[in-house]
N, C-alpha and C positions, 0 to 999 in steps of 0.2 A: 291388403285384401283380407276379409273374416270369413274365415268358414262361421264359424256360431255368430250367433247374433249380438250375444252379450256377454260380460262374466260369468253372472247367474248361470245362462243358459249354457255355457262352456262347464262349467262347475256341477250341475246333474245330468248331465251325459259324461262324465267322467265317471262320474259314483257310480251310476248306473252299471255303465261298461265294467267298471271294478266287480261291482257284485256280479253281476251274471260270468264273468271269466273267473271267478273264485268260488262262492257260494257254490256249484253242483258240486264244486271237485276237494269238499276241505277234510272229506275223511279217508282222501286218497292214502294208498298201503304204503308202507315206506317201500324206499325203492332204490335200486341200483347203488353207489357210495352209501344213504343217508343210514345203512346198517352196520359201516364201516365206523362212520361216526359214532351211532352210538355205540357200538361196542368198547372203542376208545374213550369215549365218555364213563363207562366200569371202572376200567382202568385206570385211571389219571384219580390221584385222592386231591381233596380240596385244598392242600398245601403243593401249589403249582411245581414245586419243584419234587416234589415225591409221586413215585410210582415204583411197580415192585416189576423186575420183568419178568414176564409168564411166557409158555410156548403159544405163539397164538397160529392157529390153522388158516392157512389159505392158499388159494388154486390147488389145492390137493396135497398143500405139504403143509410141517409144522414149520416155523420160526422161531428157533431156540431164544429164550431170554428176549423174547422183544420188547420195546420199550416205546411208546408212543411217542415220544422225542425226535423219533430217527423215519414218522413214516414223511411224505409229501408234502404235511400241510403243519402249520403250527395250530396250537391248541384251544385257540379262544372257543372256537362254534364244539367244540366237544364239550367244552366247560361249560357254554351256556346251556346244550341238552341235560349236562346233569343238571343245573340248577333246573330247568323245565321239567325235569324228569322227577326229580326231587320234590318238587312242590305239586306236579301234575301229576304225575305218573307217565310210564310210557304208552300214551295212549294219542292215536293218531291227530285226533281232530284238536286236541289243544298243542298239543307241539305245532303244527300246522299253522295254527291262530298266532301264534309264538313268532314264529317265522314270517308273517303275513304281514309282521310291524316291517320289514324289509324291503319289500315290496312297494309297498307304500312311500316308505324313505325314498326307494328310486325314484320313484318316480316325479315325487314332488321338488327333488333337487333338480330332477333334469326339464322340470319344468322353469323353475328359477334358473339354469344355466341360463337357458332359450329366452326368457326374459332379459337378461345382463348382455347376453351376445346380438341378440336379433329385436324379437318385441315380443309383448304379452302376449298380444293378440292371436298368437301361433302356436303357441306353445300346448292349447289343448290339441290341434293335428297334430303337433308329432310327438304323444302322448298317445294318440288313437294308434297309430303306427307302430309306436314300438311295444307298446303292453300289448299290442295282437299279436306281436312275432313269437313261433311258436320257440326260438331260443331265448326268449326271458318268460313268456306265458305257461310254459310249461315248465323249466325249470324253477319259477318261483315256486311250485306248487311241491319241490322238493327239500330235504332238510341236508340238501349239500351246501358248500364255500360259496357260489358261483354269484347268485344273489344278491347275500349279503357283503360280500365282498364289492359287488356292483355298486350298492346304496352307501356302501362306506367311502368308497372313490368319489363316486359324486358330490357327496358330503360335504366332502374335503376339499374339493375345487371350486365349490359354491364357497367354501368361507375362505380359500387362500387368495380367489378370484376378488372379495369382496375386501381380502387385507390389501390385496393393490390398490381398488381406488380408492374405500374408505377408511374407520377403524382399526388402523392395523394393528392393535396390541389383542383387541377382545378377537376379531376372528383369526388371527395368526393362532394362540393358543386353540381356539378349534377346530383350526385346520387340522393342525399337528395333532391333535387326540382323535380325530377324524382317518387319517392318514393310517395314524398308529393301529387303529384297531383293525382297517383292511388289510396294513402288513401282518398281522396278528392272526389275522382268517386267512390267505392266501399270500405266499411269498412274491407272487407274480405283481402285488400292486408295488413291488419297489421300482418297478417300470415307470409309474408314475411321479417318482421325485423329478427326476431329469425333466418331463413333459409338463410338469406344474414349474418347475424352474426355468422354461422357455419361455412361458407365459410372459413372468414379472420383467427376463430379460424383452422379450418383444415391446411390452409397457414401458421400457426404460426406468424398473422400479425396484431393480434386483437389489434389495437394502442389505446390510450387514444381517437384521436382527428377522427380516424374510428368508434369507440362506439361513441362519441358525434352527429357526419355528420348521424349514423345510428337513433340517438334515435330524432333526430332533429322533423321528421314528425310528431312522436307521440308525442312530446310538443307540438308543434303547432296545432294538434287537438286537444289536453287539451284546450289549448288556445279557440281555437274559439267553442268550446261546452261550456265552462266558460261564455263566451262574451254570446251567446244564450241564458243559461241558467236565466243569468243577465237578458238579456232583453225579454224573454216571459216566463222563468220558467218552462221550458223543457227541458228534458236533455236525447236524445235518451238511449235508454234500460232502464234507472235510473228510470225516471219520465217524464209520457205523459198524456198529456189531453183526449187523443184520446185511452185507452187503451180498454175501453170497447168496440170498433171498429173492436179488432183482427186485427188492420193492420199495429201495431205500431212494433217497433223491437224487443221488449220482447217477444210480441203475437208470432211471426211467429217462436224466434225460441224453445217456449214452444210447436207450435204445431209439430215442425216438430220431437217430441219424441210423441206424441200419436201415440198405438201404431202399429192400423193400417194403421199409415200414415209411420212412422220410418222403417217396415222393407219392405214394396214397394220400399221406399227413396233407400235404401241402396243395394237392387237387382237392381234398376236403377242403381246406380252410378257403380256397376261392369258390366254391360250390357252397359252400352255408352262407359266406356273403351275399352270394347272387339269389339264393333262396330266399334270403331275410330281405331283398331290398326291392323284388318282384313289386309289391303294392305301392311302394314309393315313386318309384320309377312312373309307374302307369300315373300316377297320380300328379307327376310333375308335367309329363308330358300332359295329360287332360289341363291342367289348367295353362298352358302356354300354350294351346292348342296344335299342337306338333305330333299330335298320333302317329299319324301317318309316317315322319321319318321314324319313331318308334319301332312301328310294325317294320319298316322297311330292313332296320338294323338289328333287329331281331330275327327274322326271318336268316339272312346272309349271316350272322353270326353263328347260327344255331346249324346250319345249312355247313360252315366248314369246321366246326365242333365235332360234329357228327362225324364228318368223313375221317378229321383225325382221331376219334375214340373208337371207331371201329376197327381202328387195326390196331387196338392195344387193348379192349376191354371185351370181355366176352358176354357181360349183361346182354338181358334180352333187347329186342329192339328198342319198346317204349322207357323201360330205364334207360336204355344209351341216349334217348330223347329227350328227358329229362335233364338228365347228365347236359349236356348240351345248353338247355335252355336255361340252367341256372349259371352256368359259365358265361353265356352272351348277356347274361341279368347283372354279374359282375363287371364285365368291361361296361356294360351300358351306363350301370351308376357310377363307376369313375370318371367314364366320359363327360356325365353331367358336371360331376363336381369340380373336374379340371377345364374343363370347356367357361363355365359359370368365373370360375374362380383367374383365369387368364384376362375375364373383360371386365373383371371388376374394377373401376381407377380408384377407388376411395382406399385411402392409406389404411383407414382403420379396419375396415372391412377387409382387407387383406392381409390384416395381421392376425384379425381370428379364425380366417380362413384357413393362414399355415397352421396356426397353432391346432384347430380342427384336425387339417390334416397327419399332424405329426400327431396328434393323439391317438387317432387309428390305424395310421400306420404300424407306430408302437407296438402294441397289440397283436399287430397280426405279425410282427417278425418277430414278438417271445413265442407267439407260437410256434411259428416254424425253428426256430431256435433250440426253445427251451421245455416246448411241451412232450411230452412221448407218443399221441395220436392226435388226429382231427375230431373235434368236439364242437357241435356248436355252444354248449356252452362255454367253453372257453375263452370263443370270439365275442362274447357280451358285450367285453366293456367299447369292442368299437364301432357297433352299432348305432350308441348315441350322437357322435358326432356326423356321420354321414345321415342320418336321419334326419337331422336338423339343418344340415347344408338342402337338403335336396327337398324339403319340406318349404324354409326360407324362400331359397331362388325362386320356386313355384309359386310363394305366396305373394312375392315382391315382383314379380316381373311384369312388365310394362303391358303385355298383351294379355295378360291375364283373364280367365275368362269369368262374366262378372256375374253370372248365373250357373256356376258349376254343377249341376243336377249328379251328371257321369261320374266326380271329383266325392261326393256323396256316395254315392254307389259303388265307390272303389274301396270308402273306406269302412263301407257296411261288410262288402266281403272279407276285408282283411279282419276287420271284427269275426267274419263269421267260419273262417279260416282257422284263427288265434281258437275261437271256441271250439272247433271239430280237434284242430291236433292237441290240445290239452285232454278233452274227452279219449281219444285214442290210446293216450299214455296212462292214463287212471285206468283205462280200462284192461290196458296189458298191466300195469303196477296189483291189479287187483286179482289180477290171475293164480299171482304166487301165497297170498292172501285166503283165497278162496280153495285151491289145490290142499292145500295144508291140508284144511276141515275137512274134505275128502279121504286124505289119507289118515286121517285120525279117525274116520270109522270104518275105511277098510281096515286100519290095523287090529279094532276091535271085532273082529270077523275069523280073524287070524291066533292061533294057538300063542299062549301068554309070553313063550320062550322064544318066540318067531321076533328075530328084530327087522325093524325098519330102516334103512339104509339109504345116503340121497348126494348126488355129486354134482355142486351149485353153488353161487354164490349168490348176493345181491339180495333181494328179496326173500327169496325159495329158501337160501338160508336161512335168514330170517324167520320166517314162519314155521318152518319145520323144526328148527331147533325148538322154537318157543314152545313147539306141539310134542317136546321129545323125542324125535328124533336121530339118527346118529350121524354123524358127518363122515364120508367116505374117502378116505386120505389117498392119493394115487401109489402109494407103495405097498397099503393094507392087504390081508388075504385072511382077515377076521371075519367076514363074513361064512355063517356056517350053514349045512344044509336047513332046509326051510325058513331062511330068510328071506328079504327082501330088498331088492336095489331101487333107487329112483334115478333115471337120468333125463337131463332135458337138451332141449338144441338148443339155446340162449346162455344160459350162465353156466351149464356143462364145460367149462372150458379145462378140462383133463379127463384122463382116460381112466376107466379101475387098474390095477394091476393084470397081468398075461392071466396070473395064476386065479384070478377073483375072472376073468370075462371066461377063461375056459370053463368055469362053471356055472354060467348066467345063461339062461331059456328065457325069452321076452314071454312076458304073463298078460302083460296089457297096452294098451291105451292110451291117452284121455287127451283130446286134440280140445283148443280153446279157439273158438271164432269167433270175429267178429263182422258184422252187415256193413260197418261202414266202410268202406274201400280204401282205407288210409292210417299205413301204418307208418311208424316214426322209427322203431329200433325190432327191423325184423333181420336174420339171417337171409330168409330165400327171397323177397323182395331188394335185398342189397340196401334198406334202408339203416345206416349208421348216424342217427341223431345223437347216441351217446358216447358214439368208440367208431373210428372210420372200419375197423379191423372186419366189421359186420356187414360194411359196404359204403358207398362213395356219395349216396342221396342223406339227404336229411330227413327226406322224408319217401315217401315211393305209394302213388294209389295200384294197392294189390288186396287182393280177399285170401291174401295166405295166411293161414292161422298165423295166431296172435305165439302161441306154444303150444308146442305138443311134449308132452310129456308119454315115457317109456318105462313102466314097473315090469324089472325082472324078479326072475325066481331064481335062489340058488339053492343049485342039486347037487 
């Protein structure tokens, strides 16, 4: 069955849908991690193995001697903002453009997956599908791992995929430089060797010099945590200097089993599944024309969700409703895919099916494993293959409906869904952006001696420091009379000192809204799109400020 008509016409509605989901939003503010990055991108000199450790400040404290070696992620996407930064400057809209090659990569691998596994024909549906989800549409639009680590997986499976049947000398080496550079942005893609090595084994193709091209990455990361270790005597997870910090890799992923952190985590990561596969679903069922058991089993799912959330969740009603509906959106798309994948009899088709399945599975048990919160980014890379199973079946099924008008309709909202929550996040990212410049003429209002003072991270850091002003450390008591504090509900995440709040009188203000009803990473909507810690939705329709910010006075 074709949704499009043709290639051509599969091919400018692609573009299209690319520009309109990118173009309004390319000079979005940095935001949340991407100031983390570039910060470590300072740090780190062009001789990968040198860096000088500094105290570097964060959640309210300093970090003696840190060493970018020892944070969560290894250092390739720092390296590349300096060279961007380098040649660019730190200036949003080309770092953006920078990033935006990423993007693209994904999606063009995951369209070549969908051709090797399934058909051509399909592959622009569920390209529509997943570039609207707002866990890859919005986080493309940031200069965190999540992304590019995405387009470098794919990469890699598209060409270790293509050393099975075909070629295997020229795409095994591009698997493996493929592989290498995801392990090199995010430790989480070594999840992927085992899952690209079930593959070859499922194909009956597991060759000597395929396990060699596969195990290639992870020598090479031996290698250069050896070299590290040699020269500052750190060795991520092993041994850190910085462990007393909580920010090192051990830290995060000890906390993320405490264990009222662990089972938030893990209601998260089934509630951003069921969030991201809402459009899918509706869509598989539209063209197998089966609504109705849809509605049926949605309705009764959502119906004993609720009863159980409400004696453990104190969100308001329609959060708790929500909450609900994207949990019955998760069992609903499993049931497809294991319903689908039980009457399948073609041998072949149910060898890329498990392997499908073992791909996102993966994923969602390093989460729950390995990660320290629920993130829909995090859950990226298992998006793709349920996307493709529940796009497929729909497309291939026998009762298939052969004028899908509604099937259209579903994937205009999902488009037009992908475009509001990307808008919603540029437009809280642009808050911390815009605040700044405010505070840079109230402080010109203010007596020369009078400092500025601000307790934040992510952004607001960001900006405020660039505007001069001073970072407020949770143990400080420098602030002197006729200064000034900033603190916000979002990235506020520490207190000033007893001795600095006994002297703070609130002076102001300045609340940030927004008309559109749909927020992604709010505090009082319970919306946690980027840290469950903030709440258990990915996203949540509420008209609560975006941020409010609080300028005290100290007397």
């Amino acid at each position: 069955m074709k949704i499009f008509g043709n290639a051509k016409a599969e091919w400018l509605v692609l573009v299209f849908v690319l520009f309109l989901l990118y173009a309004p939003f390319i000079d979005k503010a940095f935001h949340m991690d991407d100031t983390t990055f570039i910060d470590f991108a300072r740090m780190i000199d062009w001789n990968p193995l040198h860096a000088v450790p500094s105290d570097y400040a964060y959640k309210g404290r300093i970090i003696s001697k840190f060493l970018p070696y020892e944070a969560t992620h290894p250092l390739l996407i720092p390296y590349l903002l300096k060279a961007a930064i380098s040649a660019l400057g730190e200036r949003e809209i080309p770092l953006h453009l920078v990033f935006l090659v990423f993007s693209i990569v994904s999606l063009l691998a995951l369209k070549k997956i969908n051709s090797v596994f399934f058909h051509a024909d399909t592959g622009g549906t569920v390209l529509i599908f997943f570039m609207s989800a707002p866990a890859f549409v919005v986080n493309s639009h940031n200069l965190m791992t999540d992304v590019p680590t995405l387009s470098c997986v794919l990469l890699a499976l598209v060409f270790y995929i293509q050393s099975v049947e075909k070629y295997p000398v020229l795409y095994l080496v591009a698997g493996s430089g493929s592989l290498l550079a995801a392990i090199f942005i995010s430790y989480q893609a070594l999840a992927f060797i085992p899952v690209i090595g079930l593959y070859a084994v499922l194909k009956k193709r597991l060759s000597s010099s395929f396990f060699v091209g596969l195990l290639i990455p992870f020598i090479v990361l031996i290698i250069w945590l050896a070299a590290v270790y040699s020269t500052h005597g750190v060795l991520p997870l092993l041994k850190s200097k910085i462990a007393s910090s909580g920010i090192d890799l051990g830290s995060e992923i000890r906390r993320g089993f405490v264990p009222s952190i662990f089972w938030g985590k893990v209601a998260s990561i089934f509630v951003n599944i069921g969030a991201s596969m809402i459009f899918v679903v509706f869509f598989y069922h539209i063209m197998t024309r089966s609504i109705i058991r849809l509605l049926g089993g949605l309705v009764l799912l959502t119906i004993v969700f609720f009863l159980l959330l409400s004696n453990h969740i104190t969100y308001a009603f329609h959060e708790r409703l929500l909450l609900s509906i994207f949990l019955a959106f998760f069992l609903l798309s499993m049931e497809i895919v294991i319903r689908e994948s039980l009457s399948n009899a073609n041998r072949d088709d149910r060898l890329i099916i498990i392997f499908m399945l073992v791909w996102s599975a993966s994923v969602i048990l390093y989460n729950i494993i390995l990660l320290p919160f629920g993130s829909a980014r995090y859950l990226l890379p298992a998006l793709p293959p349920l996307i493709m199973l529940c796009v497929n079946f729909a497309l291939r099924a026998s009762n298939a409906a052969a004028r899908p008008y509604a099937a259209y309709v579903i994937m205009i909202i999902s488009f037009l869904f992908g475009f509001a929550s990307a808008g919603s996040d540029y437009s809280y990212a642009n808050v911390y952006r815009h605040f700044s410049r405010e505070v840079k003429i109230f402080a010109l209002t203010k007596p020369r001696d009078a400092d500025v003072w601000y307790i934040g991270e992510w952004g607001m850091r960001h900006y405020l420091q660039r505007e001069g002003f001073r970072y407020l450390l949770s143990s400080s008591e420098q602030p002197k009379k006729g200064d000034y504090v900033i603190t916000a509900e979002m990235p506020g995440i520490w207190n000033p000192s007893p001795g600095t709040v006994q002297r703070l009188r609130l002076y102001a203000e300045r609340r940030y809204d927004l008309i559109i009803p749909l927020r992604l990473f709010n505090l009082r909507s319970h919306a946690g799109f980027y840290a469950h810690h903030w709440g258990l939705l990915p996203f949540s329709f509420s008209l609560a400020p975006q941020e409010v910010f609080y300028i005290w006075e100290v007397y």
